[in-house]
C-alpha positions as CSV (number, residue, x, y, z in Angstrom):
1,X,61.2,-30.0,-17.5
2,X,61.6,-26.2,-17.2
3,X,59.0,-23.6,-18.4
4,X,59.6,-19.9,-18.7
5,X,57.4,-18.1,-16.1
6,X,55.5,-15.0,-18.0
7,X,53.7,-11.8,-16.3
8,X,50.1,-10.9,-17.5
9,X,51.5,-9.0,-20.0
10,X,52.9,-12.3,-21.7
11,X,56.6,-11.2,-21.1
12,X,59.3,-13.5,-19.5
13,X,60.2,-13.0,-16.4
14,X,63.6,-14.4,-16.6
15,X,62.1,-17.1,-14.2
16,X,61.8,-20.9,-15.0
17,X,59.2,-22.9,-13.6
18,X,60.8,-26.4,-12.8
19,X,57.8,-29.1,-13.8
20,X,58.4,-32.2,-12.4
21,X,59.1,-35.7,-14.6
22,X,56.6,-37.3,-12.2
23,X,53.9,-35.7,-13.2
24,X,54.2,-33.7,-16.6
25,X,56.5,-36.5,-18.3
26,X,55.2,-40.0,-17.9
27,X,54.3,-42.6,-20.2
28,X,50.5,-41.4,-20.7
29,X,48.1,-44.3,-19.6
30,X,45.1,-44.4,-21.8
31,X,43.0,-46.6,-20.1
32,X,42.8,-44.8,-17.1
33,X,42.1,-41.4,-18.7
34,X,39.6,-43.5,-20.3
35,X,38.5,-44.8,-17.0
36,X,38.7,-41.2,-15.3
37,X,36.7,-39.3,-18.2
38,X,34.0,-41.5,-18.0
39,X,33.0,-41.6,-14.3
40,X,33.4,-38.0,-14.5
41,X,30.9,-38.1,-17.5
42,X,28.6,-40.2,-15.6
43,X,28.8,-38.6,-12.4
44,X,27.5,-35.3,-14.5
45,X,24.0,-37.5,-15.2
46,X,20.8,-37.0,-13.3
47,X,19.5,-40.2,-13.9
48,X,15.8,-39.2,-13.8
49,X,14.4,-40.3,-17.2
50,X,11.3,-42.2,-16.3
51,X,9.1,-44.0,-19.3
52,X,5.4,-45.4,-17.8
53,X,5.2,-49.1,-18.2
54,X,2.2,-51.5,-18.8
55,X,1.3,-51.3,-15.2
56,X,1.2,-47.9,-14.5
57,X,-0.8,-46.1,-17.9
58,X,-4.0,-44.9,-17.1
59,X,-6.9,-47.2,-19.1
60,X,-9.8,-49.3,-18.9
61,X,-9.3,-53.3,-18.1
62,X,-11.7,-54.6,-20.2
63,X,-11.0,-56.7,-22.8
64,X,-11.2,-55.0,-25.8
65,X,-12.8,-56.9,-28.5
66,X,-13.5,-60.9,-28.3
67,X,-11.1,-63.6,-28.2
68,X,-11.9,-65.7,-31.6
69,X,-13.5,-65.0,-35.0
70,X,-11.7,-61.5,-35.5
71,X,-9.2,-62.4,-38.1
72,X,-6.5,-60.2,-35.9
73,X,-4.2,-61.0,-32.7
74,X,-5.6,-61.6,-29.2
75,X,-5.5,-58.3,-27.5
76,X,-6.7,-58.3,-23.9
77,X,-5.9,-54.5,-22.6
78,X,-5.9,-51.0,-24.4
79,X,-2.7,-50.6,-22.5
80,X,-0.8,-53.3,-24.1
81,X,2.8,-51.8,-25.8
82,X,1.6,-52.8,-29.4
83,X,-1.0,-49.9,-29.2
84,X,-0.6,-46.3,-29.1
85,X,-0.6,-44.7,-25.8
86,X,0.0,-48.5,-24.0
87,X,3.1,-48.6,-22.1
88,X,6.7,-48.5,-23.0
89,X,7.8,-52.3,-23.2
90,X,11.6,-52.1,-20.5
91,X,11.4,-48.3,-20.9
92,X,13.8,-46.1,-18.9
93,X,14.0,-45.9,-15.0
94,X,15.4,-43.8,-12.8
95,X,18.8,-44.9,-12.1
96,X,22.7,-43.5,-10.6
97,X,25.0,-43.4,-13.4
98,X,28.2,-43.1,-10.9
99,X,30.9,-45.9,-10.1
100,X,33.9,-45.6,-7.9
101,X,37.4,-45.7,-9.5
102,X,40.6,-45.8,-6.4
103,X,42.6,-42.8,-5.8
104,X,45.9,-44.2,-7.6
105,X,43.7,-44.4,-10.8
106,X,42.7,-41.3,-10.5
107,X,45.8,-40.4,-9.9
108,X,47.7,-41.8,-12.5
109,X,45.1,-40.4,-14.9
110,X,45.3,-36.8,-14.0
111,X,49.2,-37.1,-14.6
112,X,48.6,-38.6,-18.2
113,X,46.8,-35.7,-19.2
114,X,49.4,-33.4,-17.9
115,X,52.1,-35.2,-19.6
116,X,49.9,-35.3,-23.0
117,X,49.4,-31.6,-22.5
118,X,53.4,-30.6,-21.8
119,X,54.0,-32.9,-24.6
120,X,52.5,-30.8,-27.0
121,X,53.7,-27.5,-25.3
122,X,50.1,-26.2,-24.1
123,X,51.3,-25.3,-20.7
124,X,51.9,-22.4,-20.2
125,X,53.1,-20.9,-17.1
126,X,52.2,-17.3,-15.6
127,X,53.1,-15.4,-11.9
128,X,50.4,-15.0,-9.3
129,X,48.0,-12.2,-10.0
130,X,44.7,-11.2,-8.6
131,X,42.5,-7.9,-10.2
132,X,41.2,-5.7,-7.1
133,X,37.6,-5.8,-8.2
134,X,35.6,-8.7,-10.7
135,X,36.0,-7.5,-14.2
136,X,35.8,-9.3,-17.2
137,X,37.8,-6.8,-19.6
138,X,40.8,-7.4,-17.2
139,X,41.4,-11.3,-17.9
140,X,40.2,-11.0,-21.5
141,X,43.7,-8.4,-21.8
142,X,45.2,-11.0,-19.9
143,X,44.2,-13.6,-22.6
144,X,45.1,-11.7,-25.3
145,X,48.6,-11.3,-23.4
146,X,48.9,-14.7,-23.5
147,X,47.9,-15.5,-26.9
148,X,44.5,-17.3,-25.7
149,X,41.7,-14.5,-26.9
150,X,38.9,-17.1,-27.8
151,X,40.7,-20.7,-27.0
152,X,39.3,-23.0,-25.1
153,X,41.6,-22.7,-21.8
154,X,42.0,-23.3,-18.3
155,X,43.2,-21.5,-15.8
156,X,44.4,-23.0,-12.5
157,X,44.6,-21.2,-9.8
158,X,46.9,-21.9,-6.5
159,X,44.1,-20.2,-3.9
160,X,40.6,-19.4,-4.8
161,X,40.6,-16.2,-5.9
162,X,37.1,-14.5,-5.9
163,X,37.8,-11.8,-8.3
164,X,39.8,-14.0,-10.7
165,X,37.2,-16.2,-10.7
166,X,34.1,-14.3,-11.3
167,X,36.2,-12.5,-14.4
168,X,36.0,-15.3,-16.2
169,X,32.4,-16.5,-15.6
170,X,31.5,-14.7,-19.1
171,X,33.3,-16.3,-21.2
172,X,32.8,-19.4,-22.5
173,X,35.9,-20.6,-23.7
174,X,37.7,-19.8,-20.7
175,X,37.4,-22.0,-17.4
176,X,38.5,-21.0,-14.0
177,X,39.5,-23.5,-11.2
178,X,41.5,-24.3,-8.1
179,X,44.2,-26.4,-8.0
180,X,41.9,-28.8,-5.9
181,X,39.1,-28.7,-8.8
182,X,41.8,-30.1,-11.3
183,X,39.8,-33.1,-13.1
184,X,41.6,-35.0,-16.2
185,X,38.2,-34.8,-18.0
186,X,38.8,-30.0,-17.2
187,X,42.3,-30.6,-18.5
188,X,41.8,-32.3,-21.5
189,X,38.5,-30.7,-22.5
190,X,41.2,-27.3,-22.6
191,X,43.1,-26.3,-25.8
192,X,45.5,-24.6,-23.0
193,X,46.0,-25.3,-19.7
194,X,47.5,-22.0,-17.6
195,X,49.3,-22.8,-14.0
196,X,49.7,-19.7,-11.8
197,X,52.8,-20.2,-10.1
198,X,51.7,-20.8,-6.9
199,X,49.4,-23.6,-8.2
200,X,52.4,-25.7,-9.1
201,X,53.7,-27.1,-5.4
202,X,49.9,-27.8,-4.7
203,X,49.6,-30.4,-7.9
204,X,53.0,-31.5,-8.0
205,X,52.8,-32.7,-4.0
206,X,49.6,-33.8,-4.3
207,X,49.9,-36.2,-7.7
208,X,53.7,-37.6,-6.8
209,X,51.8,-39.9,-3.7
């Protein structure tokens, strides 16, 4: 699959960037972006939502009123769940959301959301650039070169690149990352995914094990 390569000006080259089958043209497997998107998810959780249970609310012992002759229910403790400010009957605990998935899952699911993206043409591929000094009305141009002004897109770098990088941290719709902090859950989250040239060996090598 061949992509023209543009400048930051959004003008061809007269390059082509050769993607490979492996990676951007597979059958996309579902499941395992499935799979992938969630542990990301859950991996983004603290997991420190604590409820106080029976045991641990602050409150007297005594039994509140007597056994028989009430009319009512038995109640034995002002810190029984059926009364306000009793504890929370199986309330929340802290927990780790995270499970493990293998590397070939992973893997495989990264490549189907390349292929979904190069499927319907939101690759786009432009020639390594860097700005000399962080400023955020530099990418924005480049954006706008590029027909992105505003879209939700990501940007993939081949080498971090400081100044790149902290361009972008305004902007909301626009995400930064390496070529090693390329997630399925980043791609597909992106309207636009944008490969710097260099980036391209780095994915390509690293997804066709």
């Amino acid at each position: 699959m061949e992509v023209a390569v543009l400048d930051i000006k959004g003008k061809e080259t007269g390059r082509k960037a050769n993607l490979s089958d492996a990676v951007f043209a597979i059958e996309p497997n579902n499941h395992a972006v499935y799979l992938d998107v969630k542990q990301y998810l859950a991996n983004q959780r603290q997991g420190t939502h604590k409820a106080k249970e029976r045991a641990e609310i602050a409150g007297s012992t005594r039994k509140i009123k007597k056994q028989k002759g009430t009319g009512t229910a038995r109640a034995g403790s002002i810190k029984s769940p059926i009364f306000k400010g009793g504890g929370r009957v199986f309330g929340p605990r802290p927990r780790n959301y995270s499970f493990k998935l293998n590397k070939n899952l992973k893997r495989l699911a990264r490549k189907s959301a390349l292929s979904m993206k190069a499927n319907d043409n939101s690759i786009v591929v432009v020639e390594d650039f860097s700005f000399d000094t962080p400023k955020t009305k530099n990418f924005i141009e480049v954006l706008k070169a590029l027909g992105l002004d505003g879209k939700k897109s990501l940007i993939v770098l081949g080498d971090s690149n400081k100044n790149v990088y902290l361009s972008s941290r305004n902007l909301k719709a626009s995400e930064v990352v390496s070529a090693s902090e390329l997630s399925t859950y980043k791609i597909l989250n992106a309207n636009n995914i944008v490969f710097l040239e260099g980036s391209l060996e780095g994915i390509e090598s690293n997804l066709s094990k």
